[in-house]
Structure formats: C-alpha cells, structure tokens
C-alpha positions as CSV (number, residue, x, y, z in Angstrom):
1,X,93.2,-12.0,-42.3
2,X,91.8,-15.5,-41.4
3,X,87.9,-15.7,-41.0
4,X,87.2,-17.3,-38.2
5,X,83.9,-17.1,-38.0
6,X,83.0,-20.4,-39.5
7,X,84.6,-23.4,-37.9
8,X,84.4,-26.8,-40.0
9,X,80.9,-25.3,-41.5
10,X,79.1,-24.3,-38.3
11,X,78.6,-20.6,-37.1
12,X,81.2,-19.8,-34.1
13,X,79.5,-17.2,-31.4
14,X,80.9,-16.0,-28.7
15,X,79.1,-18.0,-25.3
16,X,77.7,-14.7,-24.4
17,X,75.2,-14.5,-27.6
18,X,73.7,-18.0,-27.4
19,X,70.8,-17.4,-25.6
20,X,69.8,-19.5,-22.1
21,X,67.3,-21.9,-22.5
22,X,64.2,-21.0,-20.6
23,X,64.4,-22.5,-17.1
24,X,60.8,-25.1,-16.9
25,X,58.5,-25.6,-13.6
26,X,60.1,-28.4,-12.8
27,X,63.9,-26.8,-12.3
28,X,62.5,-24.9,-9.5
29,X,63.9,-26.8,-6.5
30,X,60.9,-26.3,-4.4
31,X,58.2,-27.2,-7.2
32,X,60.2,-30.3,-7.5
33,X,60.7,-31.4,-3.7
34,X,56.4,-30.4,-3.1
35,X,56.3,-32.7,-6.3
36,X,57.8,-35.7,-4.9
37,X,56.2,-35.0,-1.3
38,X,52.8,-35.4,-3.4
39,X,54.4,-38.3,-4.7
40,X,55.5,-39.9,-1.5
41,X,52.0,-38.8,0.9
42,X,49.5,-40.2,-2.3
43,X,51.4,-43.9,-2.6
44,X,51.3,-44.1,1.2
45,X,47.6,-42.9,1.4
46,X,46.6,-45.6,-1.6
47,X,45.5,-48.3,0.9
48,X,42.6,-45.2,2.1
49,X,41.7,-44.2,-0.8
50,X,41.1,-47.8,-2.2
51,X,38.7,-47.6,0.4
52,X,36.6,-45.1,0.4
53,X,36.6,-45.2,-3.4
54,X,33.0,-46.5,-3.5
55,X,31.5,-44.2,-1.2
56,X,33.6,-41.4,-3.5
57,X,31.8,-42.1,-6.3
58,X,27.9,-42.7,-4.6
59,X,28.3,-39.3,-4.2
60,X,28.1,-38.2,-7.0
61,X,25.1,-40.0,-8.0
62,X,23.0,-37.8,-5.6
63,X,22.7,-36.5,-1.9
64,X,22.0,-39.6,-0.3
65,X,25.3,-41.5,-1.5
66,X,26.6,-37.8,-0.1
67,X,24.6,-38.3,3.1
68,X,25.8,-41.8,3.4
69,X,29.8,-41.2,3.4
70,X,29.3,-38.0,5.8
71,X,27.2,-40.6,8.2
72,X,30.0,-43.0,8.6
73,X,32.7,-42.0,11.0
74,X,35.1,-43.7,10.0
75,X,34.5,-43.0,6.2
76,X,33.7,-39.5,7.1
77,X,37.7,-39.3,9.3
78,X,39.4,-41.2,6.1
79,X,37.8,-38.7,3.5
80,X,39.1,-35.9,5.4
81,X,42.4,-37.5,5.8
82,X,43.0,-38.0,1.8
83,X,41.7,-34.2,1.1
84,X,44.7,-33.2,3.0
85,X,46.8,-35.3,0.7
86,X,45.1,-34.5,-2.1
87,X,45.3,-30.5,-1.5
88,X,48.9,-30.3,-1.9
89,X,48.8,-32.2,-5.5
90,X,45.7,-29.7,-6.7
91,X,47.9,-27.0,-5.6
92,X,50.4,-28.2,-7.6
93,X,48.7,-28.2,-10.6
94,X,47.2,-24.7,-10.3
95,X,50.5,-23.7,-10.1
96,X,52.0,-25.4,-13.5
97,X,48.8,-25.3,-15.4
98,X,46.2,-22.5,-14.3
99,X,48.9,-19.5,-12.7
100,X,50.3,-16.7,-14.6
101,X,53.7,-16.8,-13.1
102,X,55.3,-20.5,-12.0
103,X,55.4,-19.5,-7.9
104,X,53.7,-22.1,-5.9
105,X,54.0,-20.1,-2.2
106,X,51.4,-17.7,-3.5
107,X,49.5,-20.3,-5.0
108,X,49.8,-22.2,-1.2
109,X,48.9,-19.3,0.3
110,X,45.6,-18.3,-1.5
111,X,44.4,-21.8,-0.6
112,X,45.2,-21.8,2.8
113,X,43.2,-18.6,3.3
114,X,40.3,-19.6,1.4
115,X,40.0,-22.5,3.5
116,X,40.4,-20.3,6.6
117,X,38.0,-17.7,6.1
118,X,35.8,-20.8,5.0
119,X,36.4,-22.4,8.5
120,X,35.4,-18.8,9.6
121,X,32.5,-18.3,8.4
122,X,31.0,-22.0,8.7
123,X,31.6,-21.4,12.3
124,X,30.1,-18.0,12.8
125,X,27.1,-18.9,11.4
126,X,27.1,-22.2,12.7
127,X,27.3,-21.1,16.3
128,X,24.2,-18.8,15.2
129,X,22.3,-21.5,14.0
130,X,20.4,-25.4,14.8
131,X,21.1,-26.4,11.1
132,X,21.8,-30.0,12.4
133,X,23.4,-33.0,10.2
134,X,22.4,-31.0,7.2
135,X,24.2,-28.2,8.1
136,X,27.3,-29.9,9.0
137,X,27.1,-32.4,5.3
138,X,26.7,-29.2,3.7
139,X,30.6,-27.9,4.6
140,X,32.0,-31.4,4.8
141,X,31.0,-32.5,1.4
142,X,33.6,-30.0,-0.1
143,X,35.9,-32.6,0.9
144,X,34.4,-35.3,-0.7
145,X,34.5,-33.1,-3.9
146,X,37.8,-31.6,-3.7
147,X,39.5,-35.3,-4.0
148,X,37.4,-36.5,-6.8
149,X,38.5,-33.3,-8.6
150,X,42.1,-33.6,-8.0
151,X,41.9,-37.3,-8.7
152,X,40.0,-36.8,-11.9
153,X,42.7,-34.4,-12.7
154,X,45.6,-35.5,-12.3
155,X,44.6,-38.5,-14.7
156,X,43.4,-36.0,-17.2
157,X,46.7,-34.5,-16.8
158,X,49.0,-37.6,-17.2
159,X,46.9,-38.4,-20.6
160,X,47.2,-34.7,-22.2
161,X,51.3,-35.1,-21.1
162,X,51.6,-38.3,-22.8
163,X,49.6,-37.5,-26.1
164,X,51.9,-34.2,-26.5
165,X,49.0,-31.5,-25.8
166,X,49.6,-27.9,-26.1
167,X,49.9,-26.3,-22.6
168,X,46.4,-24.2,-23.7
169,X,44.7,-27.2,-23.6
170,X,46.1,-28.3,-20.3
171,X,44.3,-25.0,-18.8
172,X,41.6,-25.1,-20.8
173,X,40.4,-28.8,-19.8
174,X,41.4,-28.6,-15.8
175,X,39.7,-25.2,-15.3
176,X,36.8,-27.2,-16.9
177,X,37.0,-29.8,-14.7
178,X,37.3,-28.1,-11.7
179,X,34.1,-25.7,-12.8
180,X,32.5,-29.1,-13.3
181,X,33.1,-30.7,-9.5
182,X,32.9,-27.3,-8.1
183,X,29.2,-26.9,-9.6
184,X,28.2,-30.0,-8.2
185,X,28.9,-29.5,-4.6
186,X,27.0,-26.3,-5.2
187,X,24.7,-28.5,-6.0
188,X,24.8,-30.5,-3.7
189,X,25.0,-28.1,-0.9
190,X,21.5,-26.2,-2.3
191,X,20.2,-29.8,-1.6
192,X,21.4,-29.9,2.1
193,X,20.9,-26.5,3.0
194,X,17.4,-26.6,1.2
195,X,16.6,-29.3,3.4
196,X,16.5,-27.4,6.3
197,X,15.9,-24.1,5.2
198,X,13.9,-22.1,2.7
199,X,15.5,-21.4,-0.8
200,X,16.1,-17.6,0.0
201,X,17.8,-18.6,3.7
202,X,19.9,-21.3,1.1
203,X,21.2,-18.8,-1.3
204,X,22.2,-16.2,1.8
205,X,24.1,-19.3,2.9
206,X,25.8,-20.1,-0.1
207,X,26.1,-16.4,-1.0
208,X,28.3,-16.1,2.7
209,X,29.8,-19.7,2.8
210,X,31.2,-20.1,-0.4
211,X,30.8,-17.2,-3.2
212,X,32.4,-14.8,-0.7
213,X,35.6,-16.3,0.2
214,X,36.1,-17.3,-3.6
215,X,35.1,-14.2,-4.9
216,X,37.8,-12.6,-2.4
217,X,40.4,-15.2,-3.2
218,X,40.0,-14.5,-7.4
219,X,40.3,-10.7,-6.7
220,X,43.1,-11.4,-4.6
221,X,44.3,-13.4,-7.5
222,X,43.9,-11.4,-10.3
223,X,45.4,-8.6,-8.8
C-alpha cells in the first residue's frame, strides 16, 4: 500500500484537523467600522483640539488653569465638543485592552449609563442646591479630564504597538493611566466642592456624584 501521508517531506492532514486561526479584535466588522469612525471624527476635530490644547494642559497644573477653561464659553462649548469625540476612541480601547471578552456594545453601553445616572444625579442635587460656578466646574471638569486621558492613551498605546509589547502590559499601563487622570479630577473636584462647602458636605458629594455610579458600573461589570 502507498503511504500517503507524507507528500514531498511535509505532513498531509485532512483540512478538517488544521486548526482555525483565532479570529483578532480587529476582524470584528463593527470594532473595525467604530475604528475608523474614531479615525474620521478625531482628524476632523484636530483644528479644536489644537486649540484648546493650552488651556488642556493649565489644567492640570491646578484649579485655576481648571477654573479658567470652564470660564470661557467658547473654550468651555469646544471642550465639550472633543469629549464627545474622544469617548468613542476611549471606548474603544477598553474594549481591546481592559475587557474580558472583545464586545464593544456592552462596553458602549456601560458608558452611556454611567454618564446617565451621572447627569442624574448632578441634576438632582443640583436643583437642591446654590453651589454656584463651583458647583457647575466641579461636574464639567470631568470633561476636561476624560480627553487628556484618552489622548494620553492612545499615544501610550501606539508606542507599546510599535515596540512589540505583550498585551499584559497594554492593560497594565492604560488602567494606570486612567487611575492616574481619574485621581486627579477627584482632586480637583475636592478643590471645587471644598470651596463652597465644608469637607464632610464634599465627601457626601463625591460619595453620590461620582463613587456611586462607578461603583455600580464595575459591579455591573464584573458580573
């Protein structure tokens, strides 16, 4: 009987034992179309962000840079403007990087309802109280914060792709980033808040305007 079961030196299997290669994140047709609408909405916004850049970063050198950028209308409308941009990419990136399973409509949908019930709340408790300006630069800054995180992150994340890092490392250094921006508009709130209210009223606030809606969004997401 012939053996056929090497060919000119190589081992001949049927098709139905060589095993599929493992589809990545970027074969899923709608991580790749949100993809390139992040893409397409960042170029276009480029011209806003360019401006608005310096009052980006004077806000992180303390709350008057903060104050500043939340005092001009017209830097205050553009800010907002670019977190919308900038939430799809950071949404994105949770998804590839941070998310157990590669499904970005869940990931979508945890951040739309985080910033829903934070919406909520900020205007429940705004209606309830005269906080003034300090109130208001309290919530808005998140904005401010959100984009230099995403921005900040995606360029961490183009660097670890091209230097070949392990995908470990990729979650290890954005969750770190993200702690880091998200601890200083904590900050930064607490300075706000504390201007107009005592400590104990500032750490109710906080408690109600940001810990609860995360801490419901990460036991959503963990289960």
């Amino acid at each position: 009987m012939q053996d056929t079961t090497f060919v000119f030196g190589q081992l001949a299997m049927p098709q139905a034992y060589v095993p599929a290669a493992a589809a990545g994140w970027s074969d899923n047709l709608l991580n790749a179309s949100l993809a390139l609408v992040a893409v397409a909405a960042m170029v276009v916004s480029l011209r806003d962000l360019y401006r608005v850049t310096p009052a980006l970063l004077r806000s992180l050198l303390g709350k008057k840079g903060c104050a500043e950028a939340e005092y001009n209308m017209q830097t205050s409308r553009t800010r907002t403007w670019l977190s919308t941009v900038f939430m799809l990419p950071l949404c994105l990136l949770a998804d590839r990087y941070l998310a157990d399973r590669s499904d970005i409509l869940p990931v979508l949908a945890f951040w739309v309802g985080f910033l829903l019930l934070r919406l909520l709340l900020y205007a429940l408790i705004r209606y309830r109280n005269q906080g003034g300006e300090d109130f208001r630069y309290a919530y808005t800054c998140f904005f401010t914060y959100l984009i230099l995180a995403t921005a900040v992150s995606l360029l961490t994340a183009g660097i670890l792709y091209l230097a070949g890092a392990a995908e470990e490392i990729f979650r290890t250094t954005l969750f770190s980033i993200l702690s880091v921006f998200y601890l200083l508009f904590i900050v930064r709130k607490w300075q706000f808040l504390r201007n107009s209210y005592g400590r104990f009223t500032t750490f109710l606030y906080l408690c109600a305007l940001e810990f609860l809606p995360l801490g419901i969004l990460a036991a959503l997401w963990v289960r």
